[in-house]
C-alpha positions in Angstrom: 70.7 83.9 136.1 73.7 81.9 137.0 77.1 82.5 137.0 77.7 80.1 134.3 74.6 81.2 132.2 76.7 84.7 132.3 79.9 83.3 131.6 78.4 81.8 128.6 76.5 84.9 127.3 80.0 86.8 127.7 82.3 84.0 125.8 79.3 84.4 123.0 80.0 88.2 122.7 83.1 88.1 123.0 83.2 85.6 119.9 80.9 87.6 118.1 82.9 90.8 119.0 85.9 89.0 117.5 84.7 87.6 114.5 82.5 91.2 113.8 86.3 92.8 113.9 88.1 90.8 112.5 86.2 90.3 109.1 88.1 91.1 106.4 85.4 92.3 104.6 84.6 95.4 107.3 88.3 96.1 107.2 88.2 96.9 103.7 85.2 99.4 103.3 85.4 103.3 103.5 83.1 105.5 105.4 80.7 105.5 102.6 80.4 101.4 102.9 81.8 100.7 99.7 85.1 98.5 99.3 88.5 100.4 99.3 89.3 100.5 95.5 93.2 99.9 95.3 95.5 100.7 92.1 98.4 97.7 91.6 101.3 98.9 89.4 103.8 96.5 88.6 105.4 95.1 85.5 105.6 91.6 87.2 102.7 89.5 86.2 103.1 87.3 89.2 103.3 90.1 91.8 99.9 91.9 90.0 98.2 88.6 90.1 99.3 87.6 93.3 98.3 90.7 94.8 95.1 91.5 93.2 94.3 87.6 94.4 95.4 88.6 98.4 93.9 92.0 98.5 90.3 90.7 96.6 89.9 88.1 99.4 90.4 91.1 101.8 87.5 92.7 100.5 89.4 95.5 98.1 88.2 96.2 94.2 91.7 95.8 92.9 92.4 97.2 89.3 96.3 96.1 88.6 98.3 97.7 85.6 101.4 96.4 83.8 102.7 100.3 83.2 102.6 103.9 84.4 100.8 104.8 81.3 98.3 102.2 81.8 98.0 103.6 85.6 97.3 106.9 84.6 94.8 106.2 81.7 92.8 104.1 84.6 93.4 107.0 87.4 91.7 109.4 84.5 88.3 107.0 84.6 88.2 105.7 88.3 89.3 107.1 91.7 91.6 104.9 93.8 91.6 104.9 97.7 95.2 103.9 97.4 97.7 103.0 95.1 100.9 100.6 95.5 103.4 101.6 92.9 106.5 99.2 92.0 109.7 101.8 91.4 110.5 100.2 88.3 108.6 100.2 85.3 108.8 99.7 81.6 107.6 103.2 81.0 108.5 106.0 83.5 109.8 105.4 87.3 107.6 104.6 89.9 108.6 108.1 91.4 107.2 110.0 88.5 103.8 108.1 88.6 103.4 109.2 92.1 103.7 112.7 91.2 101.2 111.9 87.9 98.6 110.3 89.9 98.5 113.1 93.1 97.5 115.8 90.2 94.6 113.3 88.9 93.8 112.3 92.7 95.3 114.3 95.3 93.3 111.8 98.2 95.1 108.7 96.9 97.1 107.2 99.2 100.6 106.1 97.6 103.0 102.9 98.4 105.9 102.5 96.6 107.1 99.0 96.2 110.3 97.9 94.9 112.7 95.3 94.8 115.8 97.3 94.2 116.0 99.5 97.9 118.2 102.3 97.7 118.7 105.5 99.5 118.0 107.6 96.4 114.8 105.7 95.9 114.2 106.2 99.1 114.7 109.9 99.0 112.5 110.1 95.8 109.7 108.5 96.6 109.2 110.8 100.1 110.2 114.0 98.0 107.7 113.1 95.6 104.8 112.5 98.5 104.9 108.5 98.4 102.6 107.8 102.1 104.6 104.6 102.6 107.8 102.5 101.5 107.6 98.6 101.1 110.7 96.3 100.2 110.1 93.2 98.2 109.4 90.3 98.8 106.4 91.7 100.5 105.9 90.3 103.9 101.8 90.2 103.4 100.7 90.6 106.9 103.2 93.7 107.3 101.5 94.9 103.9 97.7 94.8 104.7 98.8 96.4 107.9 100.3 99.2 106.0 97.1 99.1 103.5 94.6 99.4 106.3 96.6 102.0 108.3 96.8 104.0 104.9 93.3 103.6 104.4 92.6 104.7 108.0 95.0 107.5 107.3 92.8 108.8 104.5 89.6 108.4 105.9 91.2 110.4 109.0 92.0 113.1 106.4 89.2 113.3 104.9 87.0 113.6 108.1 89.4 116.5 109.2 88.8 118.3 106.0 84.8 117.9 106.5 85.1 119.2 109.7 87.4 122.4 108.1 85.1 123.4 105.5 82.2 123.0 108.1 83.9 125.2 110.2 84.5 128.0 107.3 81.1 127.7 106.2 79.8 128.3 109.9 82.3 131.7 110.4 81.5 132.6 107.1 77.6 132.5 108.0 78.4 134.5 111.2 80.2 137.2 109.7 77.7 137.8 107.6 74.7 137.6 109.9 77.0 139.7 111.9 77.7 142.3 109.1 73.9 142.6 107.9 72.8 143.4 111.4 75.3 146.1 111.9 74.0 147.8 108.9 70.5 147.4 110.0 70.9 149.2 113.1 72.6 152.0 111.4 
C-alpha cells in the first residue's frame, strides 16, 4: 500500500471519527440509548419554545411547562434526566421547585435560569441543591455545554452508585458465606 493510499484511509477515519462524535444525536442519549428527557420551566413562551426548538434538534425529548405547578404535576408522571428552572415564576420561585422536584426525582439534574442575577438567588439556588447557575440571555453553546456536562455528571453518578450497591451486595454475600461456614465447623 502506498503512502498516499494510507494517508487517504486515515483522513477517512478521521472524518468518520469526527462526524461519529460530533453527532448531536449520540450526545444526547443516556447509557440506556434512549434520548436525555429534559424538563423546561419558564413563564416566557418565547424562551420555552425557543428552547424546546434548540434542545429537540440536539436530540433531547423536551417537555416545557409555563409554571411550577405544571412542573411538578409532569415530574409526578415522567422522570426527567435534567431540569432547567427559570427563578421566576407565576406560581412559586424557581428555588422552591428545585427542592419540589429532588423529593419526586432525587437523579434529576437541576439548572436554574434567570434573568434577574442576584447574590441571594444565587445563594438559594446552591442551598437548595441547584447542579448549575445560567444568566439570561442564554449564550446556547455555553448552555448545551452545561446540559451535556450535567448529563455526564448524572450518568457518572449513577454508575458510581451501581458499582456501590454491587459492592454491598458482594460483602454482604461474603459475610454470610463466611458466617454459615463458621457454624458448620462448630
Amino acid at each position: 500500500m502506498r503512502n498516499s493510499d494510507l494517508a487517504f484511509i486515515q483522513a477517512k477515519c478521521e472524518k468518520s471519527y469526527f462526524l461519529i462524535n460530533n453527532n448531536k444525536s449520540v450526545n444526547a442519549m443516556t447509557p440506556n440509548d434512549e434520548p436525555a428527557r429534559i424538563l423546561v420551566v419558564d413563564d416566557d413562551e418565547g424562551i420555552r419554545r425557543t428552547l424546546s426548538t434548540i434542545l429537540e434538534d440536539e436530540g433531547y425529548v423536551v417537555d416545557a411547562m409555563e409554571s411550577g405547578r405544571e412542573a411538578i404535576e409532569s415530574c409526578e408522571k415522567r422522570v426527567y434526566n435534567l431540569a432547567l428552572i427559570d427563578v421566576r415564576l407565576p406560581d412559586m420561585e424557581g428555588t422552591e421547585l428545585l427542592t419540589r422536584i429532588k423529593e419526586r426525582v432525587p437523579r434529576t439534574r437541576k439548572i436554574i435560569i434567570t434573568g434577574y442575577p442576584t447574590v441571594q438567588n444565587a445563594i438559594q439556588a446552591v442551598n437548595k441543591n441547584a447542579d448549575a447557575y445560567m444568566l439570561k440571555p442564554l449564550d446556547m453553546a455555553k448552555a448545551l455545554f452545561v446540559i451535556k456536562d450535567q448529563l455526564r455528571k448524572q450518568e457518572e453518578e449513577s454508575r458510581f452508585n451501581q458499582e456501590r450497591v454491587t459492592a454491598f451486595i458482594e460483602t454482604s454475600i461474603r459475610e454470610i458465606e463466611t458466617k454459615s461456614v463458621g457454624n458448620n465447623s462448630k
